[in-house]
Structure formats: structure tokens, C-alpha cells
C-alpha positions as CSV (number, residue, x, y, z in Angstrom):
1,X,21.3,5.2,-0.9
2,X,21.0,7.2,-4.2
3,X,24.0,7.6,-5.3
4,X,22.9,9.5,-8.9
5,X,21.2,12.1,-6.5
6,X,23.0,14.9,-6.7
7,X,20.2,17.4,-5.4
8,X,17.6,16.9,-3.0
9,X,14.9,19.3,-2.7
10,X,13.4,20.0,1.0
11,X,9.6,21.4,1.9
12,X,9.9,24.9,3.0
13,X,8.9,25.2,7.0
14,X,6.2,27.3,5.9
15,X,4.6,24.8,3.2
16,X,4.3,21.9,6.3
17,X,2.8,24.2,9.1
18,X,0.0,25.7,6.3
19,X,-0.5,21.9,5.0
20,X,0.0,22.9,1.6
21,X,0.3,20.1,-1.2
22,X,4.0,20.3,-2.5
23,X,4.0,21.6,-6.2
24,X,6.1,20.2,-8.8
25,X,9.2,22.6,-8.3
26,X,9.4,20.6,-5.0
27,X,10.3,17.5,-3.9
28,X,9.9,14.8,-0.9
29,X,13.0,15.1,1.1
30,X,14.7,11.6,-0.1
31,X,14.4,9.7,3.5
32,X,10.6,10.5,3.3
33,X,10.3,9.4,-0.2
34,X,12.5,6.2,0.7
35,X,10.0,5.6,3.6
36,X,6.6,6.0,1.3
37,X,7.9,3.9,-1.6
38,X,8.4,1.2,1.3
39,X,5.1,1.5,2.5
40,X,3.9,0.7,-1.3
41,X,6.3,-2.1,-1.6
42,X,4.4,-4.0,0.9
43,X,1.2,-2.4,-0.2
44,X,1.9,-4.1,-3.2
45,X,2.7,-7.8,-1.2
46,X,0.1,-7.4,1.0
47,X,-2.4,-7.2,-2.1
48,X,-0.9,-10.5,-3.7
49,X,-1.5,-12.2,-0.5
50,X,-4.7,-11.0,-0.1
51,X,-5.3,-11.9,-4.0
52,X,-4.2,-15.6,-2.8
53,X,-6.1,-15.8,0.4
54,X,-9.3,-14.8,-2.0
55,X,-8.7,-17.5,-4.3
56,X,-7.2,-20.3,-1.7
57,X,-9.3,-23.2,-0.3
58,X,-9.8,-23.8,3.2
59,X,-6.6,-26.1,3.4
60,X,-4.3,-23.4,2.4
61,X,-5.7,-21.0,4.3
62,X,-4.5,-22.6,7.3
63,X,-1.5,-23.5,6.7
64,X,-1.2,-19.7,5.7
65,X,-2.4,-18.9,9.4
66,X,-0.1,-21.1,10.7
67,X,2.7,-19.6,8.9
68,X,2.1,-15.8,10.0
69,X,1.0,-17.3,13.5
70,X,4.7,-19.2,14.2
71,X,6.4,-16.1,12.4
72,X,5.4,-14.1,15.5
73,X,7.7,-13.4,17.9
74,X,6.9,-14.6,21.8
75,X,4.8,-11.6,23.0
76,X,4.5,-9.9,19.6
77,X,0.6,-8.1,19.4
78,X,-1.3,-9.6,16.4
79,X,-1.9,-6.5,15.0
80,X,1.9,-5.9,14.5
81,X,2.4,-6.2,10.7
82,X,4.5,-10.1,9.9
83,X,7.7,-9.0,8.2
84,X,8.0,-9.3,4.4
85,X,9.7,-12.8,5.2
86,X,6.6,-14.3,6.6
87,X,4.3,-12.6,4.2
88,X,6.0,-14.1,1.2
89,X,5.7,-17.7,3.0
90,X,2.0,-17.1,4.1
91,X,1.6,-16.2,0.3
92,X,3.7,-19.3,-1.3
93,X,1.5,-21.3,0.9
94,X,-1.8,-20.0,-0.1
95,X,-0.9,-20.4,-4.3
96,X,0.0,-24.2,-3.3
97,X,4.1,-24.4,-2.8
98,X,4.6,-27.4,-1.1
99,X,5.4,-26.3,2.6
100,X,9.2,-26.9,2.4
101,X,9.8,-25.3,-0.3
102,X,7.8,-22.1,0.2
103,X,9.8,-22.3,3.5
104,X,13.4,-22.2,1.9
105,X,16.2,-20.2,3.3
106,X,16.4,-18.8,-0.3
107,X,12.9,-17.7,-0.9
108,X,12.6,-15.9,2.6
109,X,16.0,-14.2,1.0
110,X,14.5,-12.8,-1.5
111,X,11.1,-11.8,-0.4
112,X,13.3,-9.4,1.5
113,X,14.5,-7.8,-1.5
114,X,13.8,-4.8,-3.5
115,X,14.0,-4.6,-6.7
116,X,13.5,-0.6,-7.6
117,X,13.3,0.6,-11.7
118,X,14.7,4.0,-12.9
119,X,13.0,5.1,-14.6
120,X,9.8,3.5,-13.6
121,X,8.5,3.2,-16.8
122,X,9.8,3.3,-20.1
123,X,9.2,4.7,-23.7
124,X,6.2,2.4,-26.0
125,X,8.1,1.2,-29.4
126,X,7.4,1.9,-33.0
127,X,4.6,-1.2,-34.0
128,X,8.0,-2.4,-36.2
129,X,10.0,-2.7,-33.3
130,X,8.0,-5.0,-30.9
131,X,9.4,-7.6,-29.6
132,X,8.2,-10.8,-30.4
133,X,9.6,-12.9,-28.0
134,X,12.5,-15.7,-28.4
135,X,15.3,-14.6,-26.8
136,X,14.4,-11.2,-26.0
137,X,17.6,-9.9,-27.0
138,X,17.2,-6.3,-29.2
139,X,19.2,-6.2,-32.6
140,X,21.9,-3.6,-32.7
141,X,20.4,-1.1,-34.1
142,X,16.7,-1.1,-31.8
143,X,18.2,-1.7,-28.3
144,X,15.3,-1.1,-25.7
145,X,16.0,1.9,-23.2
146,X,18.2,1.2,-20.6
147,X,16.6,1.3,-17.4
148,X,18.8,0.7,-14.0
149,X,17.6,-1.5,-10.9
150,X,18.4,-1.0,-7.3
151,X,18.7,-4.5,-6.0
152,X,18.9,-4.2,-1.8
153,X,17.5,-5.7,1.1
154,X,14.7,-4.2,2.8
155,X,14.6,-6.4,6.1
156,X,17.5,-8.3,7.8
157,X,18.3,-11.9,6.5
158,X,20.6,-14.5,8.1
159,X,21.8,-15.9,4.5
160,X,24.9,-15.3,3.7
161,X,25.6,-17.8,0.7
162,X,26.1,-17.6,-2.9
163,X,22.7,-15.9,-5.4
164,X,21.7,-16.6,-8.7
165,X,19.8,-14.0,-9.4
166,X,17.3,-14.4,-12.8
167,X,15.1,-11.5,-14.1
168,X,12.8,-11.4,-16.3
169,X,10.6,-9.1,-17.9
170,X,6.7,-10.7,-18.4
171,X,4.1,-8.4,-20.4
172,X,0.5,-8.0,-20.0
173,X,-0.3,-10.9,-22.5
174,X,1.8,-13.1,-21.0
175,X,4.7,-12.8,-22.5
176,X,8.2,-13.5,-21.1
177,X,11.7,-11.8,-21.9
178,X,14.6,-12.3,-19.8
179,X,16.1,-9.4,-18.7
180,X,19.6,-10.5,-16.9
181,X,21.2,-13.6,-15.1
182,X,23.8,-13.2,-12.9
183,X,25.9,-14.8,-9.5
184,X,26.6,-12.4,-6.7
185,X,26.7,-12.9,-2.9
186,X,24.0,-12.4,-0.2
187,X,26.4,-9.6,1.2
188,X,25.7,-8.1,-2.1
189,X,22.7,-6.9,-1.2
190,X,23.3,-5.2,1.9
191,X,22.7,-1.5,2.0
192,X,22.5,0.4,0.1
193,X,22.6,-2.5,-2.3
194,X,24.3,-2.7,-6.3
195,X,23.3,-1.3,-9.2
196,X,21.9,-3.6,-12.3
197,X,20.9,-2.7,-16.2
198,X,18.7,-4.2,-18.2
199,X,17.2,-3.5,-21.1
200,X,13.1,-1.9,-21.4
201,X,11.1,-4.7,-23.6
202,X,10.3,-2.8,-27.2
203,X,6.8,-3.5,-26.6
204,X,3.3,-1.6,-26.8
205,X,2.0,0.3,-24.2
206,X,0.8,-1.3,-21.3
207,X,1.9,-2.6,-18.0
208,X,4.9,-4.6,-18.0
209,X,6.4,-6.6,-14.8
210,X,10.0,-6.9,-14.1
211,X,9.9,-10.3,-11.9
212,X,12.8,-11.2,-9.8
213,X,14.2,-15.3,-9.9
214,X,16.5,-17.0,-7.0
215,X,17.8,-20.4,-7.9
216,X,17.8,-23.1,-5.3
217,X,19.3,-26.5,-6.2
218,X,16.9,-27.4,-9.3
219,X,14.5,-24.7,-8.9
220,X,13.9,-20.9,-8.9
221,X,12.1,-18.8,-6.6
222,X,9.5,-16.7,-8.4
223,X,9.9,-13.4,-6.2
224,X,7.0,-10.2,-6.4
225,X,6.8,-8.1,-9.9
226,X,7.9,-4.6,-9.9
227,X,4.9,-2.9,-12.3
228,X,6.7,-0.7,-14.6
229,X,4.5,0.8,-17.2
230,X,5.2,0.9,-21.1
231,X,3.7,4.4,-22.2
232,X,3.5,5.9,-25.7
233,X,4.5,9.1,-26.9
234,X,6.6,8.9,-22.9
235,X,8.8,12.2,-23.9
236,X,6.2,14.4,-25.1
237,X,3.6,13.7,-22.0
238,X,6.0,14.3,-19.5
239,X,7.2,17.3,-21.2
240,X,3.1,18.2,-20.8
241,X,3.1,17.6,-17.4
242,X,6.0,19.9,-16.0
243,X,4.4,22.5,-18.1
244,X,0.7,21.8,-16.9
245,X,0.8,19.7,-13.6
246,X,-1.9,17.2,-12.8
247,X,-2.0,18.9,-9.2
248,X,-3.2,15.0,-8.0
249,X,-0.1,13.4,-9.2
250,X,2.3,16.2,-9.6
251,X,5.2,15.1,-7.0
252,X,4.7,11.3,-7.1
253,X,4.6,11.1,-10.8
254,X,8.3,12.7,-10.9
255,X,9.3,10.8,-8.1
256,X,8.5,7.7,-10.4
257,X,9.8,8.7,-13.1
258,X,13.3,10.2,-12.4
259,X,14.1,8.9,-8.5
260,X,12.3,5.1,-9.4
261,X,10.1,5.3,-6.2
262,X,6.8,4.2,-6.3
263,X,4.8,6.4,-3.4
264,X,1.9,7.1,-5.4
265,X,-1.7,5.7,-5.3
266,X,-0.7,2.3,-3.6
267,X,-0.6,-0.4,-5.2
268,X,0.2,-0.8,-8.1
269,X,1.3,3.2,-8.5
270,X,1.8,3.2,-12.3
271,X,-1.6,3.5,-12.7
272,X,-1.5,7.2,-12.3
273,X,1.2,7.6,-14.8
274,X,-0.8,7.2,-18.3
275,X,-3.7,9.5,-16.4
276,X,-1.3,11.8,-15.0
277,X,0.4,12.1,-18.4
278,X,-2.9,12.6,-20.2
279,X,-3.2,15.8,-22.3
280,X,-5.5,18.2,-20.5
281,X,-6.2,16.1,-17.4
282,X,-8.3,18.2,-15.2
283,X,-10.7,16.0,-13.3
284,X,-10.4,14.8,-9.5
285,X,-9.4,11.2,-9.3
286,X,-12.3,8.9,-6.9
287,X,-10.1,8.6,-4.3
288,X,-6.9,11.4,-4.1
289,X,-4.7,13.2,-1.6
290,X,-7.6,15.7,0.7
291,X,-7.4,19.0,0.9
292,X,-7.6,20.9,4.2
293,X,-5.3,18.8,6.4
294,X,-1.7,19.5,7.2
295,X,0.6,18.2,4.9
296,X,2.3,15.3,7.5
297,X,-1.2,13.5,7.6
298,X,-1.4,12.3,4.0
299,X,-5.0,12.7,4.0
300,X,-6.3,10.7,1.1
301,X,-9.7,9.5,0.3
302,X,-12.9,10.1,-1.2
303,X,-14.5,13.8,-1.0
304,X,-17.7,14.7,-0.3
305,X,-19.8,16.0,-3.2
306,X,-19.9,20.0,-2.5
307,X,-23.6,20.5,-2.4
308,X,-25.0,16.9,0.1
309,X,-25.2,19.2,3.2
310,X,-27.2,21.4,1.5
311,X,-29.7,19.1,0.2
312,X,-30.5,17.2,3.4
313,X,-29.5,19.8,5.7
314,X,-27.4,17.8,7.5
315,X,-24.0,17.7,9.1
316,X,-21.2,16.6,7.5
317,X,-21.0,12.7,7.9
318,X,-16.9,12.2,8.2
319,X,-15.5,8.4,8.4
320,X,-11.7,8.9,9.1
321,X,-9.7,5.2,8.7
322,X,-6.2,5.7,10.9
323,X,-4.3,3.1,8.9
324,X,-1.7,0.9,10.2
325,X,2.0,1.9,10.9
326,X,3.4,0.3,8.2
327,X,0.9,1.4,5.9
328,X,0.2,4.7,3.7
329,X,-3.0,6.5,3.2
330,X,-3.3,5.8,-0.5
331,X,-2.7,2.3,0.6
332,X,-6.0,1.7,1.8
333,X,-7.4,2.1,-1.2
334,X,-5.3,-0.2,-2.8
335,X,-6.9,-2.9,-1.1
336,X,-9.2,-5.4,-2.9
337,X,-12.6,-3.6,-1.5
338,X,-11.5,-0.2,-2.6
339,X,-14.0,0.3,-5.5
340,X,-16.6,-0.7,-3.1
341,X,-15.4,1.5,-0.4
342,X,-15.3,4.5,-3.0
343,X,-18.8,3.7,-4.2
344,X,-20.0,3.6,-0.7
345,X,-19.1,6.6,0.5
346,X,-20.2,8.6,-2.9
347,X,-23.8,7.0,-2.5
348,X,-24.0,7.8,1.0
349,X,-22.7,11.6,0.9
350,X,-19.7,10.5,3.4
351,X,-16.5,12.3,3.5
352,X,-14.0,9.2,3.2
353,X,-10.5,10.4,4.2
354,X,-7.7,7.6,5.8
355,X,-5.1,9.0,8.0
356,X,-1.2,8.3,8.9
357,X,-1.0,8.6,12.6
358,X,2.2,8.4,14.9
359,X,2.2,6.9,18.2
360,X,2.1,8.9,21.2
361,X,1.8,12.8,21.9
362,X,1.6,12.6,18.1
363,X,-1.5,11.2,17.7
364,X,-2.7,13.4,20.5
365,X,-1.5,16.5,18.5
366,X,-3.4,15.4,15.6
367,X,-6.8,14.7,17.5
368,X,-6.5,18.6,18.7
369,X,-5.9,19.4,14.7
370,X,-8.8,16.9,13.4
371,X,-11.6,18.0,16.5
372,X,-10.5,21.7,14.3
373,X,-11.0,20.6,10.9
374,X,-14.2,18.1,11.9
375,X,-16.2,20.8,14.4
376,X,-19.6,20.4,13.9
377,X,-19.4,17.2,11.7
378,X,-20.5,13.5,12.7
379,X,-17.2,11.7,12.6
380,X,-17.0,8.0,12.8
381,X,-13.7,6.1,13.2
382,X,-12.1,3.2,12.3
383,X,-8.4,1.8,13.4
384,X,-6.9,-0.7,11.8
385,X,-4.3,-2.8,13.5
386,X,-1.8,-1.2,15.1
387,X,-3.5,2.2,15.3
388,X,-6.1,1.4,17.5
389,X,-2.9,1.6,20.6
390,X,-3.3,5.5,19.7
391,X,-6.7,5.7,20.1
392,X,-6.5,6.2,23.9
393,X,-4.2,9.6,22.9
394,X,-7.2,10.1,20.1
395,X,-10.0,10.0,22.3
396,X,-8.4,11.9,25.5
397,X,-9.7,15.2,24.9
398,X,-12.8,14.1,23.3
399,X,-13.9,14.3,20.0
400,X,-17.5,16.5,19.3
401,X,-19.2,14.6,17.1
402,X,-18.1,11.1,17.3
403,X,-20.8,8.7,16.2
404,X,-19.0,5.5,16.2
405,X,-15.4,3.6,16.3
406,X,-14.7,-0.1,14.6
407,X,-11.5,-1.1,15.4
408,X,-10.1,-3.9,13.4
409,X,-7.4,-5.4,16.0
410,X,-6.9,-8.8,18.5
411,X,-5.9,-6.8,21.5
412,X,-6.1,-3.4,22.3
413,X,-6.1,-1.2,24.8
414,X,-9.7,-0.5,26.9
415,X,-11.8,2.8,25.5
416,X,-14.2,4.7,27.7
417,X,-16.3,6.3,24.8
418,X,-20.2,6.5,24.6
419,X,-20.7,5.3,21.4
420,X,-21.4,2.5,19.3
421,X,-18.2,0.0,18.7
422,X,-17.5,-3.0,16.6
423,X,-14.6,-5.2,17.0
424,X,-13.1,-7.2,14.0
425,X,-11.0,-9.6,16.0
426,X,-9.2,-13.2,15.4
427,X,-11.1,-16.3,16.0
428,X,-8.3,-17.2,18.5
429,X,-10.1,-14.9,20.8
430,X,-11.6,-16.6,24.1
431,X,-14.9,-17.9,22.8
432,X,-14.7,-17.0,19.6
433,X,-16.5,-18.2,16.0
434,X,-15.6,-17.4,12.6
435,X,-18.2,-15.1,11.3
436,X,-20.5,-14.4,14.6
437,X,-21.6,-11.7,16.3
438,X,-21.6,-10.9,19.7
439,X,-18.3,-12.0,22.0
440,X,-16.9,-12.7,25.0
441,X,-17.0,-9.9,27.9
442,X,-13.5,-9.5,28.4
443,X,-12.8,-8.0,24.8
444,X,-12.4,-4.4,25.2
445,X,-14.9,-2.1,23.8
446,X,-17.5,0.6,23.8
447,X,-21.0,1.0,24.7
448,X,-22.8,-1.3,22.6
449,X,-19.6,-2.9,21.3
450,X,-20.8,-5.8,18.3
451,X,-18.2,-8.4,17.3
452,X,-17.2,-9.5,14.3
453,X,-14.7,-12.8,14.3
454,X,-12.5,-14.3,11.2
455,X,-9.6,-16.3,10.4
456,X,-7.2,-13.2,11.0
457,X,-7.3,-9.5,11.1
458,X,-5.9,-9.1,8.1
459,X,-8.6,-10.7,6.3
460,X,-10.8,-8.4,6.9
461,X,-9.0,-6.5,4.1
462,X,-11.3,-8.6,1.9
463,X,-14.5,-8.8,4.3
464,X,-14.8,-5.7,5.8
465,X,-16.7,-3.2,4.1
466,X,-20.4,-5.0,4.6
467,X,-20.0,-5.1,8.4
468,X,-19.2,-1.5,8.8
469,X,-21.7,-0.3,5.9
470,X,-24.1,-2.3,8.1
471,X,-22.9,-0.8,11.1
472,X,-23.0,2.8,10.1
473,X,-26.7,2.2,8.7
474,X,-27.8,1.0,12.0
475,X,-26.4,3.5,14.1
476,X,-26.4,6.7,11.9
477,X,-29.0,9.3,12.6
């Protein structure tokens, strides 16, 4: 799929086992990096949805339910992640498209596009050289960089007709540039996609959006931006960083910059860059990859300040969030409660880490690995979507120490643990009321399982940190 690749760069054996963090002299193995810069693609859509839901009235909202509700295939768990399709409707929907055209064949075409940038940023102009809009085309002399876009589909598609295909640069005040316009055919887009050039805006630094357009009849299709950030002084600060790494950013900031894959801090990544470029960077970022787990786990999260155990002579209070399959570690706290979760755990001396688990005698591998690395803690968990089906692997052995488990889920397999639970469910559960407590019997759950019930499961991306800051007050020692 990357067909200027001409080198790939794999972890040693030795690097994986240990759960060393990969310096800069090496690289992710292309199929992983493919598979993380997904993950932040729909980190990044999953964020504008949630962006609309917050802003949406009651009316939208349910015609957004609706939408991911008849997207669901016959028999397909709730807590299965709605294709990029679906999201796109549910999110057209929610800004106010009228309901046939935020259904069109077209727009479900390209909400399953990608659109990646290489480089993912680009080079800050000389004040004399800025753009000022019109047409947006560069005299002669001043071109802006040339920066090339992998256009390909990310998820099947039935169309197979003709594509206009519009893009357009829009700037951080607003401004618009067009980038390119072009015809090609859906079968274009097929893997591994084509290859398109446009032209970097000659603008000042900041964050710049390269927005994707598909014409339908009279109208376009606004597809999701692709952040691509507008640096100054670009050359010099990456030159700094392969001399001095930023050890938090030192593989995904390359990865950005010279493969156009955006795996770092979710959503959007480029917000690393300018910090990871910055001379003499040194400090720990609020929320960064963990130290101390194995390398395939892609611990991130919040550490806990050195010296709380020693103050309150206490153990070390642990709250690991297993994250759902289709999403990454950093992920989580791209989500629209992050700052809050990050505060949180800094006030309260907690050890914040979210974990990537894989189904199966996976998961059950890592639950003999974390019982290691928490021994002797209090550990509290929480599964969100899909990864509370691993948690009968988790829990199997036992885990020494485990305080409490919130599961954010509709259905879920039955857990035999002696602690504390809370379920964030649907309100299409039997008996259920948006916003109670309490619930119907035959919900599985813990001892002293509390319910929690709203629109859908993945709103409780926007509601969720009160109900378990609550919960861990009342049950914490």
C-alpha cells in the first residue's frame, strides 16, 4: 500500500518481550502502523460525532439513534463499533442534513474514504508569502510545498459510479483554498487506492484542514478534515528532533511526518508535532505512552506522581480502562472528557493507564502479565464496549487487588466477581430510564452492581466521568 516505501524497519524480538519503547532508529512494522493510523481515523470521526451529539437537540438525537440502531446488522451486539458508513450518517443527522440526503449513496461513499497527507504537515511561509485567499492558486515563483494524498477506501462500498472529487484546504480562521478537482471512478479507490498532489497553503503556522468534497446532482458532500499542521522553522525542528528525541513522541512524530500516518495522541495527532518539535522539550506530557508494560499493550495514560504512596501510606490506586477493539489507547483520551479524566486522576493520586486487549487466550495472557505489574495495588477496571466479552478471560485467574469493574456495554457476558459494579447500558434495556439508577435483575453484574442508563453506549463518551468518579468515591477505602 506504500508504494514510496522502499524500507521497512521491524522491532527486534528482544525489544517486544522486554516491553521496551521503540527509539527513533526504529520503526512500526508498516501493517501495524497502517492498523494504528486507522484506529485514529475513526478516533477522529468518533470525536465529530460526539462534538454533534453534544451540541444536537433532542430531535436529532434520535434520528441519530435511529440511524446507528437500523445500521446494525440482525444479531449484531451493540457494543460492536457501527461502521464509518453509519457513523458519518448518524453524524450528518445530528448537524441537521435533511434525512435523505445525509442518507445518499454518495455520502456513505465517501465517509468510507481516507484521505492520508505526506507529509503530514508542511513548512510555515515567509509573512510575504501568505496566502490571502481568492483563488488559492501560488504565483510561479512561491509555489506552496507539494504534499501527496492517498485517496483509498477504508471499508467496503457497493457504489460503483462516476466521483467528483473536490478538496479544499480551510485554515484555522476560516479561510478556504481549493486544493484540486477532479472525475475518477468509485473503482478508483479500491486498494490500495491513487495517488493525488496538491499544493500546502503558504500560510502561518497553525492547524490547517484538508477537507474532502463528493458532488451529487447539485450538491457536494462535505466529507471529515484531515488535520495537517502548518509549522515554522519545519526543517530546522525536525533536524532537532532526530538529534535529541522527545522520547514521548519519537516514533509517531516520524511516522507523521515521512510515512503520513497519524498514530499518535488520538485525535487530532498533530498536536504533538509543534511540542514534539520544540527546542529542548523535556517534560512528560499529562497523558503519554506508560512505562513498565510490554510493548504490544500500548499502555497510555496518566502517571501517578512518584511520592502519593509515600505520603498516605497507601497502595497504589490503579484504574486500568480496556478500550474497545477498534480503538487505540491514546484514543481514549482523545475523547471530549479527557481533560477531566486527566485532572481526576492527578487530584486523586490514581495511576490512569488504558489498555489494548485481544480477545481470547490473549486477554488471558495479559491478566497473568497485569496481576505481575499491579501486585499489591488496588486496581479498578473499566471495559468499554466490546472489551467487556474479555473480561471472563480477565477475571479467570483472579486479580489481587480488584476493588471495582464498570463496564460500559448493552450485553455482556455474566461475571462472578465480589466487588462493586456499575453498568452503563442503553435505555432499550428491559425496564430501563434514561439517566436512573438501579435496573432490572436480569442485567448481568457483580455484587452490588448500580446502573446507569442513556440514549446509547457511546454517549457515555460525553457522560461518563461523574458516574464513575462517584462510584470510586463511594467504594474506595
Amino acid at each position: 500500500m506504500r508504494s514510496l516505501i522502499l524500507v521497512l524497519f521491524a522491532f527486534p524480538v528482544a525489544a517486544l518481550a522486554l516491553g521496551e519503547a521503540p527509539s527513533a532508529q526504529m520503526r512500526w512494522p508498516v501493517e501495524e502502523a497502517q492498523k494504528r493510523h486507522v484506529k485514529v481515523v475513526r478516533a477522529e470521526r468518533t470525536v465529530r460525532f460526539l462534538a454533534a451529539w453534544r451540541d444536537a437537540d433532542e430531535a436529532r438525537r434520535e434520528a441519530a439513534v435511529g440511524a446507528l440502531q437500523a445500521a446494525r446488522a440482525a444479531g449484531t451486539p451493540p457494543e460492536r463499533a457501527p461502521d464509518l458508513a453509519a457513523l458519518g450518517h448518524a453524524t450528518r443527522l445530528l448537524v441537521g442534513e435533511p434525512a435523505e440526503r445525509a442518507a445518499a449513496e454518495r455520502a456513505r461513499f465517501l465517509d468510507r474514504l481516507d484521505f492520508q497527507v505526506w507529509p503530514g504537515a508542511f513548512a510555515a511561509a515567509a509573512p510575504e508569502d501568505v496566502d490571502s485567499g481568492g483563488d488559492g492558486q501560488a504565483p510561479q515563483d512561491a509555489p506552496g510545498q507539494a504534499l501527496r494524498v492517498r485517496a483509498y477506501r477504508l471499508e467496503p462500498d457497493l457504489y460503483r459510479g462516476p466521483v467528483r472529487l473536490r478538496l479544499v484546504w480551510e485554515g484555522p480562521d476560516g479561510a478556504s483554498l481549493p486544493a484540486r478537482s477532479e472525475p475518477f471512478r468509485a473503482a478508483d479507490f479500491d486498494t490500495p487506492g491513487l495517488d493525488l498532489f496538491v499544493r500546502a497553503p503558504r500560510a502561518e503556522p497553525g492547524m490547517w484542514s484538508l477537507v474532502p468534497f463528493v458532488q451529487d446532482g447539485e450538491l457536494w458532500h462535505r466529507g471529515s478534515p484531515v488535520p495537517v499542521a502548518c509549522i515554522a522553522d519545519l526543517d530546522a525542528k525536525k533536524a532537532r528532533l532526530m538529534e535529541h528525541p522527545w522520547p514521548w513522541a519519537e516514533v509517531d512524530v516520524p511516522e507523521l511526518l515521512e510515512r503520513g500516518l497519524r498514530i499518535a495522541n488520538g485525535s487530532p495527532p498533530s498536536v504533538w508535532i509543534d511540542a514534539a518539535l520544540a527546542e529542548g522539550r523535556t517534560d512528560r506530557p499529562a497523558a503519554a505512552p506508560l512505562p513498565g508494560y510490554p510493548d504490544g499493550w500500548h499502555a497510555f495514560g496518566v502517571a501517578r506522581a512518584e511520592d502519593t504512596s509515600d505520603v498516605d501510606d497507601r497502595p497504589v490506586r490503579r484504574l486500568v480502562v480496556l478500550v474497545r477493539t477498534e480503538e487505540s489507547a491514546a484514543g481514549f483520551f482523545a475523547l471530549p472528557e479527557a481533560a477531566g479524566w486527566i485532572d481526576w486522576a492527578q487530584t486523586a493520586g490514581v495511576e490512569l493507564v488504558a489498555l489494548e486487549v485481544e480477545p481470547g487466550e490473549a486477554a488471558a495472557l495479559r491478566a497473568r502479565l497485569l496481576r505481575e505489574i499491579a501486585a499489591g495495588d488496588e486496581l479498578w477496571l473499566l471495559a468499554r464496549g466490546d472489551a467487556s466479552w474479555n473480561l471472563p478471560w480477565i477475571l479467570r485467574g483472579g486479580l489481587e487487588g480488584l476493588r471495582g469493574l464498570v463496564r460500559v456495554t448493552a450485553s455482556a457476558p455474566r461475571v462472578n466477581v465480589d466487588v462493586p459494579g456499575l453498568v452503563v447500558t442503553e435505555i432499550s434495556a428491559p425496564g430501563a430510564r434514561a439517566g436512573t439508577q438501579g435496573g432490572p435483575a436480569e442485567l448481568p453484574g457483580t455484587t452490588e452492581t448500580e446502573f446507569l442508563f442513556l440514549p446509547t453506549v457511546h454517549a457515555a463518551d460525553l457522560g461518563l466521568l461523574d458516574p464513575v468518579r462517584a462510584f470510586f468515591a463511594r467504594h474506595e477505602r
